[in-house]
C-alpha positions in Angstrom: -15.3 136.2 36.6 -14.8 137.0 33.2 -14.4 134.1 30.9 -11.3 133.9 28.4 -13.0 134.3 24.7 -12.2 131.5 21.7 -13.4 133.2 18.2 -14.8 130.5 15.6 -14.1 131.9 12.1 -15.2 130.3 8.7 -14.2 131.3 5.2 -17.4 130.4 3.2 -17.4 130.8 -0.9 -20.5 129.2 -2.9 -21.8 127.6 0.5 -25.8 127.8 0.4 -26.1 124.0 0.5 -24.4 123.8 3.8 -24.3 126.8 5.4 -27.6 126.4 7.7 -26.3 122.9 8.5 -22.4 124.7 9.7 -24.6 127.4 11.5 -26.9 125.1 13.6 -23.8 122.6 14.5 -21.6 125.4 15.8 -24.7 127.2 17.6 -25.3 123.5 18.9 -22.0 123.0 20.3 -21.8 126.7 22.1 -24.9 125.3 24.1 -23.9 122.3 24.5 -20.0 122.0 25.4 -19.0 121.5 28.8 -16.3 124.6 28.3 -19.1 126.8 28.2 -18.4 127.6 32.0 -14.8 128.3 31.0 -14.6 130.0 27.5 -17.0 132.7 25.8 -17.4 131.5 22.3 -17.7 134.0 19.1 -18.3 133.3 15.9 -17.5 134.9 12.7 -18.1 134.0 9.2 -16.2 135.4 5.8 -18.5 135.0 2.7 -15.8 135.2 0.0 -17.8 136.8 -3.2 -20.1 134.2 -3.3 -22.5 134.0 -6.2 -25.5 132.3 -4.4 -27.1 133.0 -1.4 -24.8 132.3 1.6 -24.7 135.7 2.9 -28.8 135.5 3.0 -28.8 132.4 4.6 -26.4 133.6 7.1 -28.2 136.9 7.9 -31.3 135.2 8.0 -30.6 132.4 10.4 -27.6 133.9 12.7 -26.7 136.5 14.6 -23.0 135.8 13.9 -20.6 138.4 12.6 -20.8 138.2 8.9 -18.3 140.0 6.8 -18.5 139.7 3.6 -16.2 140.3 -0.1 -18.1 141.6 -2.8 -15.2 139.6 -5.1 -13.8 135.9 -4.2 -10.1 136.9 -3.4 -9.1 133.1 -2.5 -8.8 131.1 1.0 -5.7 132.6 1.8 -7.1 136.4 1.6 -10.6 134.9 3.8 -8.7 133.4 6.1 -6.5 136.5 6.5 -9.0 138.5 7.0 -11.1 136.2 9.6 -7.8 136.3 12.1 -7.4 139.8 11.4 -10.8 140.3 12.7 -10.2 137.4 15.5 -7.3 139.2 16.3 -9.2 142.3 17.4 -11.7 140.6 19.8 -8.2 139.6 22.2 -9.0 136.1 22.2 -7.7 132.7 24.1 -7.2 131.0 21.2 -8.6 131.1 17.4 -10.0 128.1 15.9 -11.1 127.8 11.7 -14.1 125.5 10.6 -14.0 125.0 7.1 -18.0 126.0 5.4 -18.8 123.1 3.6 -19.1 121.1 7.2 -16.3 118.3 6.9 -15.2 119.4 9.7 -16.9 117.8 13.3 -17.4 121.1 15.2 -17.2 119.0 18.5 -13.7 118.3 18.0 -13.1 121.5 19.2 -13.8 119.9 22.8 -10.8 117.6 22.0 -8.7 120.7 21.4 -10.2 122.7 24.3 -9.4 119.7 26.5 -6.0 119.4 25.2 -5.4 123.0 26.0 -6.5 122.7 29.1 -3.7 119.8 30.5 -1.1 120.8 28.8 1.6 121.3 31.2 3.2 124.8 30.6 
């Protein structure tokens, strides 16, 4: 049985301090969520022009899609382009971490669970 797909996209700009951390905790979660028997999970990251070494990072640590601007264009434009790119792969549903790891990626189980009894 094929499993429905959910694509995690992140804008990144200037991220190098956190990046690795964002990385591991989504790669952590993929292994570890109970909807792993339900949903495939893809990842893509948007490196928006950044100056340091975020793309490295990335490339170096991840097999994740990376795309990446050679000029920061803004959130709006990274974003965009991230569900543009989503949009290709079909998915279930799209779901946007921000980069600089405020966000707990395990609360994507809350929304998954949601999604799952809601009454249609």
């Amino acid at each position: 049985m094929k499993k429905d797909l959910i694509v995690i996209c992140v804008p990144l700009f200037n991220e190098a301090d956190n990046v690795l951390n964002v990385i591991n905790d989504i790669d952590d979660f993929i292994e570890n969520t109970t909807f792993a028997k339900i949903y495939e999970f893809n990842v893509i990251f948007y490196n928006d022009g950044s100056t340091d070494n975020t793309s490295e990072i990335i490339q170096k640590n991840s097999s994740h899609k990376l795309i990446s601007s050679p000029t920061n264009k803004g959130l709006g434009h990274a974003i965009d382009c991230l569900f543009f790119e989503a949009k290709k792969l079909n998915p279930k549903g799209v779901i946007k971490l921000d980069g600089d790891n405020q966000m707990d990626v395990y609360e994507i189980d809350n929304f998954l669970n949601h999604e799952k009894n809601k009454k249609i």
